[in-house]
N, C-alpha and C positions, 0 to 999 in steps of 0.2 A: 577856538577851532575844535570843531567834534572828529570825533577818528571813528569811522566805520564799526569798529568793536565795539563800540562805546554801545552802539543803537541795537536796541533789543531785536534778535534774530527776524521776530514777525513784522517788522519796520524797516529793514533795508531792502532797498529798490531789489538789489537780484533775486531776494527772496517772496518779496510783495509781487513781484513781476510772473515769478512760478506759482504762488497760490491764487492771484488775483486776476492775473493778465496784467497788458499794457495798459489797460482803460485806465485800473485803477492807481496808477502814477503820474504825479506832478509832470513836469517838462524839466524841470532839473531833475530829478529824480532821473528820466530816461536819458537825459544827456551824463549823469554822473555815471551811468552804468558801463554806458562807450568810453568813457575815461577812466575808469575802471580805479585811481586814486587821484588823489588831488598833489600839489607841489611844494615842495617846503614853504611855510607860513603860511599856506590857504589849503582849508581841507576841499574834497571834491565835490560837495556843494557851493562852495565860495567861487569854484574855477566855473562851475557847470551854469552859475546866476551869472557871473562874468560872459558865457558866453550867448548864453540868451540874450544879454544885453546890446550883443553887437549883431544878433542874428534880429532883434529889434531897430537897431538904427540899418542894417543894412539888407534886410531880408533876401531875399535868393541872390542876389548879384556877392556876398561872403567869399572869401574865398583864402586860401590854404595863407597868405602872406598876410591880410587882415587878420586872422586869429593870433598868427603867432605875435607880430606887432603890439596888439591890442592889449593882449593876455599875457601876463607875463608868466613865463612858465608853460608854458603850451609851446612846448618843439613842435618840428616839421610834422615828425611822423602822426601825433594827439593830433592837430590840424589836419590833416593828410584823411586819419580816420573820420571825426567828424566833417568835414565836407562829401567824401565821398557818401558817407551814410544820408545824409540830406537830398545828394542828387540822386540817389538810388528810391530814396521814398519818392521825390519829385516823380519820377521818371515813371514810375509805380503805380503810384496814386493818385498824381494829376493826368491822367489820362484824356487824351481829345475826345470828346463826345461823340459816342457809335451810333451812326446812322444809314437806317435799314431801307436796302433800297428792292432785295429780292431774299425770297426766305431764307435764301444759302448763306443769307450775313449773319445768320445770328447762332449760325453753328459753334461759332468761337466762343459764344456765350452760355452754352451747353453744354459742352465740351466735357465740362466734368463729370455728368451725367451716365455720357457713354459707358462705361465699366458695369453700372450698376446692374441688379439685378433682380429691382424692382421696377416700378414702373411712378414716372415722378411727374405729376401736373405743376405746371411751370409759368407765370405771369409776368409779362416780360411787358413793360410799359412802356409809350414811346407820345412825343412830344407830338404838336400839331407840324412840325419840320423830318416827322419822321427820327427824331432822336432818341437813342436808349434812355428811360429816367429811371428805370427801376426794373429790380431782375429778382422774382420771388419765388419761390418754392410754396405752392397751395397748399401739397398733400403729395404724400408718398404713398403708392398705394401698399397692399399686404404680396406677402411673397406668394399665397396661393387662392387670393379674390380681391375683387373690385370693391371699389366702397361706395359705389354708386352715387357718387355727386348727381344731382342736379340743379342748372343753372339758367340764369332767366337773361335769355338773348334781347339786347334793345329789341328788335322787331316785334316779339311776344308781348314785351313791357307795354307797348303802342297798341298794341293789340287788346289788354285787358287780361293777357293771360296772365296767372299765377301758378309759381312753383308747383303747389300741388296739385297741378289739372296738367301737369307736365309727364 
């Protein structure tokens, strides 16, 4: 059983998670964080692979009374946290697909734009059903000029035009 102390400052999850991000974390590693330690006889790795384990036989349907069952040593409340953190990513990040039906739908999708106080070219991709697939930032322009894109419209492409006769 390793003890948090034990692991050199630049290898524990809290500390890898503030210089690296979350990318750069295992899936125990994020779940030992939310459990913040582990239980007499299992360090919080041991508890954190325990529960991935049952988040693998039971994926989203988990819930607060399977963990504690399961895992020994995981009270209500460790249960309590890890579930809700799962239905809050769910809820989050599996998102229904945005589909654009008039230009005023996709304001929610810009939304954070508003404030700025530059000026932001935006590619916002959508499916042959009209669905969002992709929401990109081209180029921000400068706070006091334009950067002068230019860009070759299918019709021009048909045409024989090129960029530079643009």
């Amino acid at each position: 059983m390793k003890h948090i102390k034990d692991i050199p400052d630049f290898d524990r999850p809290r500390e890898k998670l503030a210089a690296k991000g979350p990318e750069a974390l295992s899936d125990s590693e994020l779940i030992a964080i939310l459990l913040g330690s582990g239980v007499k006889g299992k360090d919080v790795f041991q508890v954190a692979r325990a529960i991935l384990q049952q988040l693998d036989k039971y994926g989203e349907k988990i819930d607060v009374k399977a963990l504690i069952v399961a895992i020994e040593g995981v009270g209500f409340a460790k249960a309590c946290q890890i579930v809700a953190s799962f239905e809050l990513a769910r809820r989050r990040l599996l998102k229904e697909n945005i589909v654009i039906h008039k230009a005023e739908d996709i304001l929610p999708l810009i939304s954070y734009i508003a404030d700025k106080k530059q000026e932001y070219f935006l590619c916002i991709s959508l499916n042959g059903a009209n669905e969002v697939i992709g929401n990109r930032v081209v180029t921000v322009g400068l706070l006091n000029a334009n950067q002068g894109w230019k860009f070759l419209s299918p019709q021009s492409a048909a045409l024989g035009i090129h960029p530079c006769m643009l």
